[in-house]
C-alpha positions in Angstrom: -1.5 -19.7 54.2 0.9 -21.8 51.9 -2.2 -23.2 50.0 -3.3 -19.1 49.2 0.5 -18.3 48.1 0.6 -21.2 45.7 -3.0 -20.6 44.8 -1.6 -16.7 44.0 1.6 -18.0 42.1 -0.5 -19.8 40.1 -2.9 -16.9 39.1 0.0 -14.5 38.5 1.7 -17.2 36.0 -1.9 -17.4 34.3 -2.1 -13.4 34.1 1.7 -13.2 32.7 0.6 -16.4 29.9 -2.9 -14.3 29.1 -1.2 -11.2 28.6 1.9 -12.7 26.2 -0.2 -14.6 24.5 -2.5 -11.3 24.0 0.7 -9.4 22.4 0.8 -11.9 19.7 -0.2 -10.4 16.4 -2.3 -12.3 14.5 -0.9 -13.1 10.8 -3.7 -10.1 9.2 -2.5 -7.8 11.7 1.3 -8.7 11.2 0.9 -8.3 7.2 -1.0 -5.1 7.5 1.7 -3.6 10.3 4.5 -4.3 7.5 2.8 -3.3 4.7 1.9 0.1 6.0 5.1 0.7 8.0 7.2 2.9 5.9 10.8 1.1 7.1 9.8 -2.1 4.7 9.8 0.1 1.9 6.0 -1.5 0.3 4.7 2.2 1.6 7.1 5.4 0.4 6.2 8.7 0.9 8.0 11.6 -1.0 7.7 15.7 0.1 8.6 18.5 -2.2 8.0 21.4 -0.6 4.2 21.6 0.6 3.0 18.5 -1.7 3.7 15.0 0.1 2.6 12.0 -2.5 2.8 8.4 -0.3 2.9 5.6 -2.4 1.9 1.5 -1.4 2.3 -1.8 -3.6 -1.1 -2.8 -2.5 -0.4 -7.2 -2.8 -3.4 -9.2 -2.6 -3.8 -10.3 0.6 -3.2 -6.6 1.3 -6.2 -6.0 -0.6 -8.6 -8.7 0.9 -7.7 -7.6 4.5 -8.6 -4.2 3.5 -12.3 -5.2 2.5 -11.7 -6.6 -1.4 -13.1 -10.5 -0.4 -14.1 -11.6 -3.6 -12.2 -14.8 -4.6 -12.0 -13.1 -8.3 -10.3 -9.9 -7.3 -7.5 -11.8 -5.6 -7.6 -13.9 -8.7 -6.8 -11.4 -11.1 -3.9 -10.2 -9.2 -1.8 -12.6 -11.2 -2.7 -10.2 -14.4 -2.6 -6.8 -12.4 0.3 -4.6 -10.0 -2.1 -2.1 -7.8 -0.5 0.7 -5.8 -2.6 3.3 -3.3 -1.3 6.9 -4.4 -1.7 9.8 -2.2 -1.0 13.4 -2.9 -1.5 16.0 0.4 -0.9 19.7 -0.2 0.1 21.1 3.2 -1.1 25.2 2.1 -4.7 25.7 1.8 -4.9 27.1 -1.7 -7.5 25.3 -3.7 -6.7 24.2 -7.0 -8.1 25.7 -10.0 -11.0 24.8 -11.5 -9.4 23.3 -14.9 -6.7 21.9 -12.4 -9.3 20.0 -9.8 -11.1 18.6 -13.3 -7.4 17.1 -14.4 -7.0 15.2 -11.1 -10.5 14.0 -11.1 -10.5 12.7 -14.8 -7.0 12.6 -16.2 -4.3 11.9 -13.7 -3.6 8.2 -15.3 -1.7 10.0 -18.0 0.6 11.3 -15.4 2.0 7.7 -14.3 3.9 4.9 -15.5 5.4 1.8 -14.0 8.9 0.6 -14.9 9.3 -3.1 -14.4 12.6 -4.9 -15.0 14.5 -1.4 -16.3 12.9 -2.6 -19.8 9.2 -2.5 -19.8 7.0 0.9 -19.5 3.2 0.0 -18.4 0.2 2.8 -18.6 -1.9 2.3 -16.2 -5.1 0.1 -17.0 -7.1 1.6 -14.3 -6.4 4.8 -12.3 -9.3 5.6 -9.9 -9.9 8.7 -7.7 -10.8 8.0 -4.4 -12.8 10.1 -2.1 -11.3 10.2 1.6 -13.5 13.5 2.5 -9.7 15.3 3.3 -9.5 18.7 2.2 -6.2 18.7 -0.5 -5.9 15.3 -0.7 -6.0 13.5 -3.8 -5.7 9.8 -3.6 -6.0 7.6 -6.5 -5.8 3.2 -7.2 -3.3 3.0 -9.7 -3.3 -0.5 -11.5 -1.3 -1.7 -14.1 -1.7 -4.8 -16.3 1.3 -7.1 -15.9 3.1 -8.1 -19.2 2.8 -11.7 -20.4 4.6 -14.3 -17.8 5.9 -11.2 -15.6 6.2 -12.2 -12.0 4.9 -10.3 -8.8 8.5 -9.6 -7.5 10.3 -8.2 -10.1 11.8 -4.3 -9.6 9.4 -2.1 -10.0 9.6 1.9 -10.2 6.9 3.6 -10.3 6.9 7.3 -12.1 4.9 10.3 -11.6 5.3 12.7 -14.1 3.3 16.3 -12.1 2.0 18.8 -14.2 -0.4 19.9 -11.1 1.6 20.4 -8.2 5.2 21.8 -10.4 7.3 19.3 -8.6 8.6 17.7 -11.8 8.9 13.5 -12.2 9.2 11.7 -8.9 10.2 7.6 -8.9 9.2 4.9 -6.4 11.6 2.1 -6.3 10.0 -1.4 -5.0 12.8 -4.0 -5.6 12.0 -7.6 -5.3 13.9 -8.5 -2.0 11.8 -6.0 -0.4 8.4 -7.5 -2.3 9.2 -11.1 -1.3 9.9 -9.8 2.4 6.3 -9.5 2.6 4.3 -11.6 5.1 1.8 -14.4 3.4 -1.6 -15.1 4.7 -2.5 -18.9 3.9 -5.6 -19.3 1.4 -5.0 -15.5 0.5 -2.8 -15.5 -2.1 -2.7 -16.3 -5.8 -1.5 -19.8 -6.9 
């Protein structure tokens, strides 16, 4: 009888180690957690009457968790600031035609990224993405750093709409917030 109750104490500390030690996030699932949670201000989101636009300072072990492997994309980031920008139109109205053809080819001229409150960037590369969502329009928006810039400078990021009429909107990523962010070891730039 004693034997069984120690031989049950034990098993039920073994279940209570196996299931803390199960919580534990792992360091990818900890960095993606904080990058996508809107409270450490790396994700923003913006809505102006039916238009929400969500914005993310995509960092390159972001990136490489996400599917982006190759050694020389998280390489470059040293050269490049990359942002995921989302646009979702609540109403069901499609855009017109000449309207859908400006957010499938000309939408870069619509952003630019503030670094330092001195230097304006145009985007290098602004890509339309295809999620398969009906009224949403979501774009990688990359910029090409200026010589010697670091990664965690202020940044604001502009949109300037001439689609949805909700004027210039600004993303704000300030630097405390950008070193906040969790590292992965072998993932980031030297």
């Amino acid at each position: 009888m004693i034997n069984q109750m120690l031989q049950m104490n034990r098993l039920g500390i073994l279940m209570l180690i196996l299931f803390f030690a199960c919580r534990q996030k792992t360091p990818e699932v900890s960095l993606k957690s904080y990058v996508d949670d809107p409270v450490n201000k790396i994700t923003q989101t913006i809505t102006i009457g039916d238009i929400s636009i969500v914005t993310k300072f995509l960092p390159a072990s972001y990136r490489s968790l996400m599917g982006n492997k190759q050694d020389s994309i998280i390489k470059e980031d040293d050269r490049f600031y990359y942002f995921n920008v989302k646009f979702d139109k609540k109403a069901g109205d499609k855009p017109a035609k000449e309207k859908v053809l400006y957010l499938n080819f000309d939408m870069q001229n619509d952003f630019v990224l503030l670094v330092n409150d001195k230097d304006s960037i145009a985007p290098a590369i602004c890509q339309k993405i295809e999620n398969g969502i009906a009224g949403s329009y979501e774009y990688m928006v990359v910029f090409e750093k200026r010589n010697g810039e670091e990664l965690s400078k202020d940044m604001t990021l502009f949109y300037h709409d001439k689609i949805f009429s909700i004027g210039t909107v600004a993303f704000v990523y300030k630097e405390k917030d950008i070193k906040k962010i969790p590292k992965l070891k072998g993932k980031e730039p030297k």
